[in-house]
TORGUKE-417297 format. One record per residue: residue number from 1; residue in three letters; x, y, z of N, C-alpha, C, O in turn. Coordinates in pm, 1 decimal. Example, Ala and Ser with C-alpha at 12.3 -4.5 7.8 and 13.67 -1.06 7.14 Angstrom:
2
+-----+------+----------+----------+----------+----------+----------+----------+----------+----------+----------+----------+----------+----------+
! pos ! code !      n_X !      n_Y !      n_Z !     ca_X !     ca_Y !     ca_Z !      c_X !      c_Y !      c_Z !      o_X !      o_Y !      o_Z !
+-----+------+----------+----------+----------+----------+----------+----------+----------+----------+----------+----------+----------+----------+
!   1 !  ALA !   1319.0 !   -569.0 !    780.0 !   1230.0 !   -450.0 !    780.0 !   1320.0 !   -330.0 !    780.0 !   1423.6 !   -331.9 !    846.5 !
!   2 !  SER !   1285.0 !   -225.0 !    708.0 !   1367.0 !   -106.0 !    714.0 !   1290.0 !      3.0 !    787.0 !   1340.9 !    113.8 !    803.9 !
+-----+------+----------+----------+----------+----------+----------+----------+----------+----------+----------+----------+----------+----------+
This chain:
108
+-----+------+----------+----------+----------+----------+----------+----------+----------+----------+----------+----------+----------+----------+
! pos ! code !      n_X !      n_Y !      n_Z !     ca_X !     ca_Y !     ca_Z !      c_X !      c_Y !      c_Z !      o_X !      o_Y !      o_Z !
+-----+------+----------+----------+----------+----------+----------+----------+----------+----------+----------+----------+----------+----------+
!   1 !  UNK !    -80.5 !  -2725.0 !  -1425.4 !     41.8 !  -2651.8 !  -1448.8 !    141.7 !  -2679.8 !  -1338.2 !     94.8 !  -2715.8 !  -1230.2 !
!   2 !  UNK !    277.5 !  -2667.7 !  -1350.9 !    351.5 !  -2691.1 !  -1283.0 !    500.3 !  -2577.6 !  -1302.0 !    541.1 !  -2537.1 !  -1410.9 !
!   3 !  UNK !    538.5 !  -2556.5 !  -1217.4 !    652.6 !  -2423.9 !  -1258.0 !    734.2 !  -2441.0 !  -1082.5 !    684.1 !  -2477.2 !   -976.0 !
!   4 !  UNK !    905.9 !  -2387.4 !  -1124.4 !    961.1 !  -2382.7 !  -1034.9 !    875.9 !  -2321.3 !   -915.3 !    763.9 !  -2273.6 !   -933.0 !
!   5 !  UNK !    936.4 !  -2326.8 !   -798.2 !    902.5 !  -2235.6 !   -669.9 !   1038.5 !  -2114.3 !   -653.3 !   1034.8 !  -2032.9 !   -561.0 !
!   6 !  UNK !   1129.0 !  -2115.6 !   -731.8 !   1186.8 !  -1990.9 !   -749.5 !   1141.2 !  -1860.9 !   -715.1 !   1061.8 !  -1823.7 !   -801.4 !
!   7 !  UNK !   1158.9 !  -1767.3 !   -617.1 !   1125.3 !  -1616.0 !   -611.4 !    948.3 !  -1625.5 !   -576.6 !    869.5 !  -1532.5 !   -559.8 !
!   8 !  UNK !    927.0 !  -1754.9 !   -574.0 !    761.1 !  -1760.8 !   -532.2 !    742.5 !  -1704.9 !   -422.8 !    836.7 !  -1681.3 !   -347.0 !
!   9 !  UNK !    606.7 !  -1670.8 !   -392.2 !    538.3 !  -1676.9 !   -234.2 !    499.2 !  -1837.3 !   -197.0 !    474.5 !  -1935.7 !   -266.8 !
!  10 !  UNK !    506.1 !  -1814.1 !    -55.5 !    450.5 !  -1976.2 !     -6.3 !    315.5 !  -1951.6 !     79.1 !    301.4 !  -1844.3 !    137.8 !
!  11 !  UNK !    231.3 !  -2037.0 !     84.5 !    114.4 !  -2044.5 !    185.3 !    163.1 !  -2032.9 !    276.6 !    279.1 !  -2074.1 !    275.1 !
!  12 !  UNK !    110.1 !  -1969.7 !    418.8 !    131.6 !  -2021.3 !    557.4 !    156.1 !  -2158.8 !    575.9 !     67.5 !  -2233.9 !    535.2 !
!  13 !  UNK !    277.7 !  -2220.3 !    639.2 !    258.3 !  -2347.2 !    677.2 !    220.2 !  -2423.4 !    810.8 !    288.5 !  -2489.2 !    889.2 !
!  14 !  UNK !     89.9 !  -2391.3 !    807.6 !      2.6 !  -2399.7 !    938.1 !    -87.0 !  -2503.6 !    894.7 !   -206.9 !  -2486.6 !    917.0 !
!  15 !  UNK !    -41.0 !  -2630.5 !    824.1 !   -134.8 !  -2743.5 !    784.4 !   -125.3 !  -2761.8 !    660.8 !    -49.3 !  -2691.0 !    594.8 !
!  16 !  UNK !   -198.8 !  -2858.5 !    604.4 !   -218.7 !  -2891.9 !    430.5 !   -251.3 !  -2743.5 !    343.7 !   -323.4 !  -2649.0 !    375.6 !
!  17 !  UNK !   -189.8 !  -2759.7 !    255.1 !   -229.9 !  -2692.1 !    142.7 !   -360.0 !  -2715.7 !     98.7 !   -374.4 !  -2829.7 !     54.5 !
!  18 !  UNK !   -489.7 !  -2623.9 !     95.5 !   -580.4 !  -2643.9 !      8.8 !   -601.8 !  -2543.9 !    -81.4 !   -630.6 !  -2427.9 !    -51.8 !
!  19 !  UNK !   -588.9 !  -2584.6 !   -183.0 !   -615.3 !  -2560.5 !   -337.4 !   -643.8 !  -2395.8 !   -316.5 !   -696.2 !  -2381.7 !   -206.0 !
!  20 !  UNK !   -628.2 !  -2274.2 !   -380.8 !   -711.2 !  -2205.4 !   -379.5 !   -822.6 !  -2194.6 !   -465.7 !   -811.4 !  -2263.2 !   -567.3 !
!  21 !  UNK !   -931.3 !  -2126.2 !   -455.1 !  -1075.6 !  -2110.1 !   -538.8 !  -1060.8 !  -1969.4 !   -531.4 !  -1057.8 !  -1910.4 !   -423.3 !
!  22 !  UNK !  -1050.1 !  -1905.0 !   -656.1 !  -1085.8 !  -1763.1 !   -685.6 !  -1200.6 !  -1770.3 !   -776.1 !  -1217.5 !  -1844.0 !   -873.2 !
!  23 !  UNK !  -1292.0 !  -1661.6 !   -715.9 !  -1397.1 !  -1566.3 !   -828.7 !  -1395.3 !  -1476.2 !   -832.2 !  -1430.8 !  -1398.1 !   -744.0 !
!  24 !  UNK !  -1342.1 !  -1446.7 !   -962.6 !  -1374.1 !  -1272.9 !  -1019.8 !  -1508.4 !  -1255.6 !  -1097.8 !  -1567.7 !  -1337.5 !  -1168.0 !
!  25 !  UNK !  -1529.9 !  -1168.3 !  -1076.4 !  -1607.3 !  -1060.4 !  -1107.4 !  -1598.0 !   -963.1 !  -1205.6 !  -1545.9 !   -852.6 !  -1190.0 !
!  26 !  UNK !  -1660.5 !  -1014.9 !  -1329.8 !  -1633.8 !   -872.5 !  -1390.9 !  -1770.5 !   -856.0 !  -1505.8 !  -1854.9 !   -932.3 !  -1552.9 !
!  27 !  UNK !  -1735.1 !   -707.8 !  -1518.2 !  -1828.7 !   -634.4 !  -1606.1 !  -1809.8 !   -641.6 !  -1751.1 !  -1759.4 !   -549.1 !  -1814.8 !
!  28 !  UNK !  -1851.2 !   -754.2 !  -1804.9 !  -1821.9 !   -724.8 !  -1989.5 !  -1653.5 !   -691.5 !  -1993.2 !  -1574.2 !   -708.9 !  -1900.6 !
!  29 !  UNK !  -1623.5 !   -635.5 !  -2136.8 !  -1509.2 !   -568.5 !  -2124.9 !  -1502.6 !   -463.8 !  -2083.6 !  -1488.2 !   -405.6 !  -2191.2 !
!  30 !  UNK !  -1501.4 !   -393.8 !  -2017.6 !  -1467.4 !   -236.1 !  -1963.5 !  -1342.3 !   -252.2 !  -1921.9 !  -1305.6 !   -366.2 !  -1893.3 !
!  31 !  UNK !  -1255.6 !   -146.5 !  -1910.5 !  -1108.3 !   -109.1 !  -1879.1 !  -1093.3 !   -184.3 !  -1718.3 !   -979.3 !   -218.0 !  -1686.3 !
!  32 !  UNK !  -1165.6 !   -200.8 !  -1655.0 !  -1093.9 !   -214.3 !  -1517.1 !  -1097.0 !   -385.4 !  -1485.3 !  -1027.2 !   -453.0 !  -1409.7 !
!  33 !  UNK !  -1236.1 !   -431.9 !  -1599.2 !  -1250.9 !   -569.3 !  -1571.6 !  -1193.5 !   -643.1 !  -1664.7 !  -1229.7 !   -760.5 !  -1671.2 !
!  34 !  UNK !  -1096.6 !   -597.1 !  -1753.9 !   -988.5 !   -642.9 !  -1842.1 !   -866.8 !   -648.7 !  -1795.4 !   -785.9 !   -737.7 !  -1821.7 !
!  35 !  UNK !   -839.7 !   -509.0 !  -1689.9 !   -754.3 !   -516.6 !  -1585.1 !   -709.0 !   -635.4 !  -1479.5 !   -605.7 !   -699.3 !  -1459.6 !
!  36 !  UNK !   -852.6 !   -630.4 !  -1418.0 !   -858.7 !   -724.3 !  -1339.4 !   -835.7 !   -860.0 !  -1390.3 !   -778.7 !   -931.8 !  -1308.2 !
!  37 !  UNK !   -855.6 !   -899.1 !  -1469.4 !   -829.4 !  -1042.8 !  -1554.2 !   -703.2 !  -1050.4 !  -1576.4 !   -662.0 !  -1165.4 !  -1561.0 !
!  38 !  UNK !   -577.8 !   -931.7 !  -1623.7 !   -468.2 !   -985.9 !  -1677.0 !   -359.7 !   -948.7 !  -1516.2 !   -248.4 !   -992.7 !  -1487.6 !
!  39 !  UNK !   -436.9 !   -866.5 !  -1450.3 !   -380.1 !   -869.8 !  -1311.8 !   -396.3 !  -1012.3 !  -1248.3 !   -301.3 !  -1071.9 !  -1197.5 !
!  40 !  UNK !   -500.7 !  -1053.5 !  -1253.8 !   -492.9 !  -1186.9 !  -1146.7 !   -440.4 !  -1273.3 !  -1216.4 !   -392.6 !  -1363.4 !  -1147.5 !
!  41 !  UNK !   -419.0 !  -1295.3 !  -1396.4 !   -358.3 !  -1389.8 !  -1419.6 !   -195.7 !  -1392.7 !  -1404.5 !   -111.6 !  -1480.9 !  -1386.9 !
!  42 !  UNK !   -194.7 !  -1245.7 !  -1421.1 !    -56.0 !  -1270.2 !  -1368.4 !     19.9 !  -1252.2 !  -1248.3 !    141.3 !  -1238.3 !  -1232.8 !
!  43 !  UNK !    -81.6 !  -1255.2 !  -1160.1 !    -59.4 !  -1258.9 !  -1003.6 !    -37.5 !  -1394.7 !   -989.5 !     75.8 !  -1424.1 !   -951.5 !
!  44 !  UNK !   -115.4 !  -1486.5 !  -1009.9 !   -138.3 !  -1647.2 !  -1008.8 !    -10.0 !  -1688.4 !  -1076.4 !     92.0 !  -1722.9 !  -1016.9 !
!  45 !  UNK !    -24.6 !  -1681.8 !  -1196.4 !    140.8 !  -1718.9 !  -1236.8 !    259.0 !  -1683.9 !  -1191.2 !    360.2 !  -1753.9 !  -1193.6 !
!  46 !  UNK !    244.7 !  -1534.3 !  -1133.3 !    474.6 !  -1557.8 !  -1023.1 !    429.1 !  -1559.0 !   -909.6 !    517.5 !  -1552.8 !   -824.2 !
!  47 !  UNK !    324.0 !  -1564.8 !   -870.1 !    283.8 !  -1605.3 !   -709.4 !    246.2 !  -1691.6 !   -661.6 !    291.4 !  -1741.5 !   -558.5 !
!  48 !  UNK !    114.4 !  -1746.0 !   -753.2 !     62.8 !  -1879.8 !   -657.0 !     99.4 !  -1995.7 !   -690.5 !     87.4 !  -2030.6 !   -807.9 !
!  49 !  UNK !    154.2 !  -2084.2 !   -591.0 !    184.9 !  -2248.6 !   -608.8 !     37.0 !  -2287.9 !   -623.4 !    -67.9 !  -2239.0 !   -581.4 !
!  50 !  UNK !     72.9 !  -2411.0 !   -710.1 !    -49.2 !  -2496.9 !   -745.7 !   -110.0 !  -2589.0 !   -645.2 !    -46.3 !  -2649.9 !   -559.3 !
!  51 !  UNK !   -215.3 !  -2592.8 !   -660.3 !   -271.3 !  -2586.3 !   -750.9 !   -373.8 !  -2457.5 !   -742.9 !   -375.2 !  -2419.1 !   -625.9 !
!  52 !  UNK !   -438.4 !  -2397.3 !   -804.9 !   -547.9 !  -2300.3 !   -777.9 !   -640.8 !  -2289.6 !   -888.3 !   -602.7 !  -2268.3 !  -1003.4 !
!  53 !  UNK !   -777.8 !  -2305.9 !   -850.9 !   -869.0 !  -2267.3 !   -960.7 !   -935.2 !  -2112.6 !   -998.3 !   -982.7 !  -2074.0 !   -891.5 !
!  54 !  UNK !   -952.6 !  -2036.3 !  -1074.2 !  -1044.8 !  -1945.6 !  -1137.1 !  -1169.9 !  -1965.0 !  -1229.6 !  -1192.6 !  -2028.8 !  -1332.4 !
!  55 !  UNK !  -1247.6 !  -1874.0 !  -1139.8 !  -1331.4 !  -1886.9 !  -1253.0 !  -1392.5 !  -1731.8 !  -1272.9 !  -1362.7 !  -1646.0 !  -1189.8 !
!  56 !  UNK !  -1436.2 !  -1715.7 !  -1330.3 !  -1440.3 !  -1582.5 !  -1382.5 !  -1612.1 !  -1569.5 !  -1398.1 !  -1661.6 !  -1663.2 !  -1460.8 !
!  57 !  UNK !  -1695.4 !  -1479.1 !  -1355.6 !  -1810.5 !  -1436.3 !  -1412.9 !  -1865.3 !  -1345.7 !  -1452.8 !  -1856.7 !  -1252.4 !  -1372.9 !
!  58 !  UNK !  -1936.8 !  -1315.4 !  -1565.0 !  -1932.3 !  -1164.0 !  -1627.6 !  -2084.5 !  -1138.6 !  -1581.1 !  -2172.0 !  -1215.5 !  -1620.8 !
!  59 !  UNK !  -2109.0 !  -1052.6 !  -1514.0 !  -2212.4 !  -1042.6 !  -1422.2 !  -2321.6 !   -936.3 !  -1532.1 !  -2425.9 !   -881.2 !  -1497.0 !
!  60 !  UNK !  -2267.4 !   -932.6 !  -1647.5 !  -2324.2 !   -880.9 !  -1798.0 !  -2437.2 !   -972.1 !  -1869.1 !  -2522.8 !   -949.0 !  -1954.6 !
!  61 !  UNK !  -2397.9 !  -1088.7 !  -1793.4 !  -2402.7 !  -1215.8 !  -1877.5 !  -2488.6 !  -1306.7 !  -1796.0 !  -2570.3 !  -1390.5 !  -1834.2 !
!  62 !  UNK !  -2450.7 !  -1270.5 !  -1669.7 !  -2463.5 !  -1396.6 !  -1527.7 !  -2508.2 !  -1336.2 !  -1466.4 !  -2401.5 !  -1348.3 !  -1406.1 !
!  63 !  UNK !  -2613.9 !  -1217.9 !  -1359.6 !  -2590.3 !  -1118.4 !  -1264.4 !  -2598.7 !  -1201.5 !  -1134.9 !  -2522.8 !  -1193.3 !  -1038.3 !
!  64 !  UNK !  -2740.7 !  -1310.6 !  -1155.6 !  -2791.6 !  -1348.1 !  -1062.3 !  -2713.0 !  -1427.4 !   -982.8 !  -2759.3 !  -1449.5 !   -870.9 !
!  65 !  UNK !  -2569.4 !  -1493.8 !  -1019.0 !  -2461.3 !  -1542.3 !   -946.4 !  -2364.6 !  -1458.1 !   -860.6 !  -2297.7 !  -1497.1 !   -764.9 !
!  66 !  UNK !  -2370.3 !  -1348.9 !   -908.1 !  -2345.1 !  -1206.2 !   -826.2 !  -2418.5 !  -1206.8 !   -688.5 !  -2391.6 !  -1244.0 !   -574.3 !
!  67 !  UNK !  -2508.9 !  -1156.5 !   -743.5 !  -2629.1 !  -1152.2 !   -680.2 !  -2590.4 !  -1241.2 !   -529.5 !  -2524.3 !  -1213.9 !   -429.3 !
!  68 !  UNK !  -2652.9 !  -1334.1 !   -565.4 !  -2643.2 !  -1447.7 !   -432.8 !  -2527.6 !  -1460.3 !   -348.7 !  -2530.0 !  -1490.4 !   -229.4 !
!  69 !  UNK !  -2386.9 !  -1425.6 !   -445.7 !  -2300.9 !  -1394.7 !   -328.9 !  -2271.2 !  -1294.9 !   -281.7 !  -2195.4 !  -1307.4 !   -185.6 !
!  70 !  UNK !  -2306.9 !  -1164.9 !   -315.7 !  -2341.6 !  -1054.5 !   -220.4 !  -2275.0 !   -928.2 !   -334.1 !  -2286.4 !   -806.1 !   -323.1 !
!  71 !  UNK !  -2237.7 !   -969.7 !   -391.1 !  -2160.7 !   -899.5 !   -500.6 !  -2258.8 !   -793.2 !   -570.0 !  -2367.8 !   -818.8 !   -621.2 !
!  72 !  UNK !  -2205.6 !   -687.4 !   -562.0 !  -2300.4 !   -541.9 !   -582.3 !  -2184.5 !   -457.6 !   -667.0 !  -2230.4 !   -359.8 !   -725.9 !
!  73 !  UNK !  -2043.1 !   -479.7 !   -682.2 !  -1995.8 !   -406.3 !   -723.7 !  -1882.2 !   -484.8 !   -803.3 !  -1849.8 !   -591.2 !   -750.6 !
!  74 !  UNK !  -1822.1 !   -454.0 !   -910.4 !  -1708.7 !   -543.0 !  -1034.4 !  -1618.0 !   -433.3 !  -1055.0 !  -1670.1 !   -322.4 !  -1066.6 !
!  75 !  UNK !  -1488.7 !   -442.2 !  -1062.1 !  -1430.0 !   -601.7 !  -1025.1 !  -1439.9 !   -650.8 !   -885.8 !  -1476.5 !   -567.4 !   -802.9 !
!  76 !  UNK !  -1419.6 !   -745.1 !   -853.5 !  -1443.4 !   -818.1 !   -749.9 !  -1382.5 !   -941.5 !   -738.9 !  -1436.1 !  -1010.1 !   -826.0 !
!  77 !  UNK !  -1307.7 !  -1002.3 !   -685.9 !  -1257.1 !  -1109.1 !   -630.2 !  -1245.8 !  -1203.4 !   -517.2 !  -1162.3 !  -1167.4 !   -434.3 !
!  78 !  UNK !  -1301.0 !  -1304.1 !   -493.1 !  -1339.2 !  -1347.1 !   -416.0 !  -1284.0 !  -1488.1 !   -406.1 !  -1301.5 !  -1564.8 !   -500.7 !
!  79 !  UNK !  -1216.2 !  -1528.6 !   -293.9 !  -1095.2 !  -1637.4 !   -238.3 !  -1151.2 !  -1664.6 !   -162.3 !  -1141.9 !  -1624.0 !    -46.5 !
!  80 !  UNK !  -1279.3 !  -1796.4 !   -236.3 !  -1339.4 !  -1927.7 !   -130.5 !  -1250.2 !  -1978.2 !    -66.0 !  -1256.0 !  -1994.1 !     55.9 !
!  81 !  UNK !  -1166.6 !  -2006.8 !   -129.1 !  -1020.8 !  -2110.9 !    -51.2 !   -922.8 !  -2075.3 !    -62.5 !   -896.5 !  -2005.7 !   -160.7 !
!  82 !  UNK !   -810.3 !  -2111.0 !     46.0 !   -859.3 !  -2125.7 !    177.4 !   -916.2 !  -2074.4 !    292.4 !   -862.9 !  -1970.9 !    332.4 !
!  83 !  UNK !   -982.9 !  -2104.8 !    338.9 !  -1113.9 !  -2049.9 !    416.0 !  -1011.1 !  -1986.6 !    514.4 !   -899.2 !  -2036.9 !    524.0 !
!  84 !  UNK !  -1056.9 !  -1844.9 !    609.5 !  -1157.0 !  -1853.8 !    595.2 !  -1227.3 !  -1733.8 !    481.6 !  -1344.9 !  -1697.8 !    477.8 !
!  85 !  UNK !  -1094.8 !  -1680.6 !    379.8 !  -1201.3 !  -1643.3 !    258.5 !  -1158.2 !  -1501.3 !    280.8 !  -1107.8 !  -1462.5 !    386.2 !
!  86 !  UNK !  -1188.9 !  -1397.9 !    137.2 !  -1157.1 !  -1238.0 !    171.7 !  -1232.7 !  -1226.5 !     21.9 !  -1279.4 !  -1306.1 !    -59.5 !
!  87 !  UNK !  -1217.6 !  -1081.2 !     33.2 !  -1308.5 !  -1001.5 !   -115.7 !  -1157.6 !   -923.0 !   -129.3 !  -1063.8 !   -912.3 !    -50.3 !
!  88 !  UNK !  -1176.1 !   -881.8 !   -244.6 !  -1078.1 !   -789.8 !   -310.6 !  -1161.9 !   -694.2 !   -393.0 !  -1234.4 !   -735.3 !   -483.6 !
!  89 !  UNK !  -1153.3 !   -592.7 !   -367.4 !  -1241.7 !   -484.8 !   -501.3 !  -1166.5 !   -429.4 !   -559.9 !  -1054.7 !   -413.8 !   -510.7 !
!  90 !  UNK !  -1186.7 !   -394.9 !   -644.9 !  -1104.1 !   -353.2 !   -788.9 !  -1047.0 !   -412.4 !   -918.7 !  -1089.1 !   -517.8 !   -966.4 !
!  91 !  UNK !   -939.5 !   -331.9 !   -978.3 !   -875.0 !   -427.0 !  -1112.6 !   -741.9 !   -473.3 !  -1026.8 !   -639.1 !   -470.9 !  -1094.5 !
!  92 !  UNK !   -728.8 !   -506.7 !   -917.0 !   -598.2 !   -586.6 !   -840.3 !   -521.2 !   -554.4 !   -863.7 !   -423.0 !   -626.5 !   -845.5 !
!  93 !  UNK !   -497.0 !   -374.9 !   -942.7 !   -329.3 !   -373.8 !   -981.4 !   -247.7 !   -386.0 !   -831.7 !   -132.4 !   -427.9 !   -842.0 !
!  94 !  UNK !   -300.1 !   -350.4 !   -679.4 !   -250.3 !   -346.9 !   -616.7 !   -169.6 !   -474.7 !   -527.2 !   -194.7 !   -472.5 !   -406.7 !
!  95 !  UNK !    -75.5 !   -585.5 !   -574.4 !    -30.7 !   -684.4 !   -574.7 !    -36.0 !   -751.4 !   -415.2 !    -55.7 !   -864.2 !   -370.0 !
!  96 !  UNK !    -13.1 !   -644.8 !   -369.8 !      2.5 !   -640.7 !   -236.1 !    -91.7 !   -707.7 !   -101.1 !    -77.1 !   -776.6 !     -0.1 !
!  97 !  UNK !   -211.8 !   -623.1 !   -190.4 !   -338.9 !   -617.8 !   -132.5 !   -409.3 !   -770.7 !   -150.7 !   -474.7 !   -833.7 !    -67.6 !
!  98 !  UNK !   -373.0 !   -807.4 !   -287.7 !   -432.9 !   -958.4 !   -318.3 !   -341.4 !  -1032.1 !   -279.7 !   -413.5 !  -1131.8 !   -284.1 !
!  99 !  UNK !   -250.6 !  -1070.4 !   -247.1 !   -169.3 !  -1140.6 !   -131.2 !   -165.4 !  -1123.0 !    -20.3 !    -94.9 !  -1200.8 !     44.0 !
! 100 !  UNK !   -228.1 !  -1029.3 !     43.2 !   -248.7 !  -1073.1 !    195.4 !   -409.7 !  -1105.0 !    212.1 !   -471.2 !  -1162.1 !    302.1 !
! 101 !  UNK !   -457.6 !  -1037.5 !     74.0 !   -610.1 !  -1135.3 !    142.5 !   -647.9 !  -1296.0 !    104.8 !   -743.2 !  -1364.8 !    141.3 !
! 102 !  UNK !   -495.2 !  -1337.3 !    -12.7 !   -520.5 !  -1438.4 !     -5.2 !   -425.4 !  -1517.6 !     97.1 !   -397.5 !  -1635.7 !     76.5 !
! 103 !  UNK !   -386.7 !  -1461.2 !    186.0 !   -320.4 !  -1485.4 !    300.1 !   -128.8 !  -1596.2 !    272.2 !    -77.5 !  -1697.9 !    318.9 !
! 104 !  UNK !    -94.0 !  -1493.0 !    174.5 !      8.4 !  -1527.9 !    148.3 !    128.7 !  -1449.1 !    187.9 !    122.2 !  -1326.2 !    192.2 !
! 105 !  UNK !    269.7 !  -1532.1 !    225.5 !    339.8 !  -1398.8 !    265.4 !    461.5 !  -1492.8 !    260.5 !    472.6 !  -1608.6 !    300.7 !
! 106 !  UNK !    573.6 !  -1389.1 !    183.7 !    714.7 !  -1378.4 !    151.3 !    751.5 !  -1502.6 !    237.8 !    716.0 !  -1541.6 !    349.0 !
! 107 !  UNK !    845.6 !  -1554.0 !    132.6 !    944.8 !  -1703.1 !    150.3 !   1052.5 !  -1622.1 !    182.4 !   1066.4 !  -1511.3 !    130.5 !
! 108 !  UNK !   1118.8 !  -1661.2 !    251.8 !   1265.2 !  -1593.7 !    282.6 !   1390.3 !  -1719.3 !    284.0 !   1507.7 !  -1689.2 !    305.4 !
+-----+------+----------+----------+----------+----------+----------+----------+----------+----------+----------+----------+----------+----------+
């Protein structure tokens, strides 16, 4: 995908851009992990420059990938990249909160 940088956020420019890697976390459909899905997608779309991957796991479905990364509780979000990395809990309505843990901050 590709889209203006208009009204965007920018990465820190403290070196190369690497890609971000998000994993969410979620529970089947339940209200908060349906939340969380149309929150981060549309966090990613007026916020994050490209490139960035998601992947999504329904821990309904998957637990034991939970599991191993320490994940005990959904929703959950988790920003492998760029290191060095943060958790987010909840359905992310809080916009705020998932931009500074993915360590992003206002273009001026």
């Amino acid at each position: 995908m590709t889209a203006g940088n208009e009204g965007r956020l920018h990465p820190p420019a403290d070196g190369a851009a690497e890609p971000y890697r998000l994993h969410l976390f979620v529970a089947g459909d339940e209200t908060n992990s349906r939340r969380a899905r149309e929150n981060l997608a549309r966090i990613c779309k007026e916020y994050v420059h490209e490139p960035y991957q998601v992947e999504i796991t329904d821990v309904l479905e998957d637990y034991e990938v939970a599991l191993e990364m320490g994940i005990y509780v959904t929703p959950a979000l988790l920003i492998e990249a760029p290191v060095p990395g943060a958790a987010v809990f909840g359905n992310l309505s809080d916009v705020n909160k998932v931009l500074n843990a993915m360590g992003l901050e206002e273009s001026v």
